[in-house]
N, C-alpha and C positions, 0 to 999 in steps of 0.2 A: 504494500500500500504506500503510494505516496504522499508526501503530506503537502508536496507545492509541483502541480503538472504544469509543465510549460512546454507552450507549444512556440516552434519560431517559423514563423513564413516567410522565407527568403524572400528579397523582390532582387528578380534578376539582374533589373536592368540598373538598379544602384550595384550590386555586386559588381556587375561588366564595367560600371562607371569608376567606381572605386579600384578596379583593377588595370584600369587607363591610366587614372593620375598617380597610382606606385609604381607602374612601371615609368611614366615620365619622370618621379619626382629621383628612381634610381637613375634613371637615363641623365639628371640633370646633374647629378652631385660625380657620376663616372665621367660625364662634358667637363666639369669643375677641375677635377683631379687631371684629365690629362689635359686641358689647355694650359694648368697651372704649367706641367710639367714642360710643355713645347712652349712659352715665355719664359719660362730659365734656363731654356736651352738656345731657342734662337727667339732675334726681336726685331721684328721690322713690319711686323702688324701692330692692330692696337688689338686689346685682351676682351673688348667687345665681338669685336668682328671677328677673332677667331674662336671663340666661346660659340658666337651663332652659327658658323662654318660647319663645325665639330658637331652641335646638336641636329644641326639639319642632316646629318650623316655626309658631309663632305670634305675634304682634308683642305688643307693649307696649299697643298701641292702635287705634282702626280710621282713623287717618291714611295711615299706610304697608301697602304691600302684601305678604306674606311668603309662604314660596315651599311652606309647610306640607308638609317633607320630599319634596319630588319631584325637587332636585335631588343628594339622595341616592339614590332608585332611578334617575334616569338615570346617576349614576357610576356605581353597581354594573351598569352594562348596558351603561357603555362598557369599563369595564375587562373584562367577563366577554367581549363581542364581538369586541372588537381581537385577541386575540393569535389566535383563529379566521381572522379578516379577512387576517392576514397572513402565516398557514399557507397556506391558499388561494391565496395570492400575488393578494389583491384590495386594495392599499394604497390604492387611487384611493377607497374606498369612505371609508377614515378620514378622508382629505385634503377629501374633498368633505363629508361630517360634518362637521370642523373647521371649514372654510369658513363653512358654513353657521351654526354655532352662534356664532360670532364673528362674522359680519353679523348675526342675529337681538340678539343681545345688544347691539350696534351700536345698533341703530335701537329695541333694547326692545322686542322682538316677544317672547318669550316670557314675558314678565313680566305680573302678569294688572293688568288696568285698572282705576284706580278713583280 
């Protein structure tokens, strides 16, 4: 017997919303960290313009390769999957995901060639 039944009705489309702005607000603090990195390395832009360059998924220059927003929709596709994934009671699916995108990133398999 319980003594407090709670029921929670998800609303999708705030979950989808909400899994939007963390993966931007990850997207925004990783933009952070490496344009800090390429203005103490090289300087001849100003730290705006290459902050938006880097967010927009585009590089400074055609040296380096950039990932032009895709590891923003795959966040938004892991967070919106997972909590599905482990309703189902299929956790082995996340764990073998995980795996796989940390050997991929590992060895720079998803990163495009150039």
């Amino acid at each position: 017997m319980y003594l407090l039944e709670i029921q929670i009705k998800p609303d999708l489309w705030m979950y989808f919303f909400l899994a939007v702005v963390g993966s931007l607000a990850v997207r925004f603090v990783i933009t952070l960290f490496t344009t800090l990195e390429i203005e103490l390395e090289e300087s001849g832009r100003g730290f705006f313009d290459t902050f938006i360059s880097f967010f927009k998924g585009k590089g400074i220059d055609g040296n380096r390769s950039f990932d032009h927003f895709q590891t923003f929709v795959l966040g938004v596709m892991e967070l919106s999957i997972f909590p599905i994934l482990l309703i189902a009671n299929k956790p082995e699916y996340i764990g073998g995901w995980l795996v796989l995108n940390h050997y991929l990133n590992g060895i720079g398999g998803l990163k495009s060639v150039g």
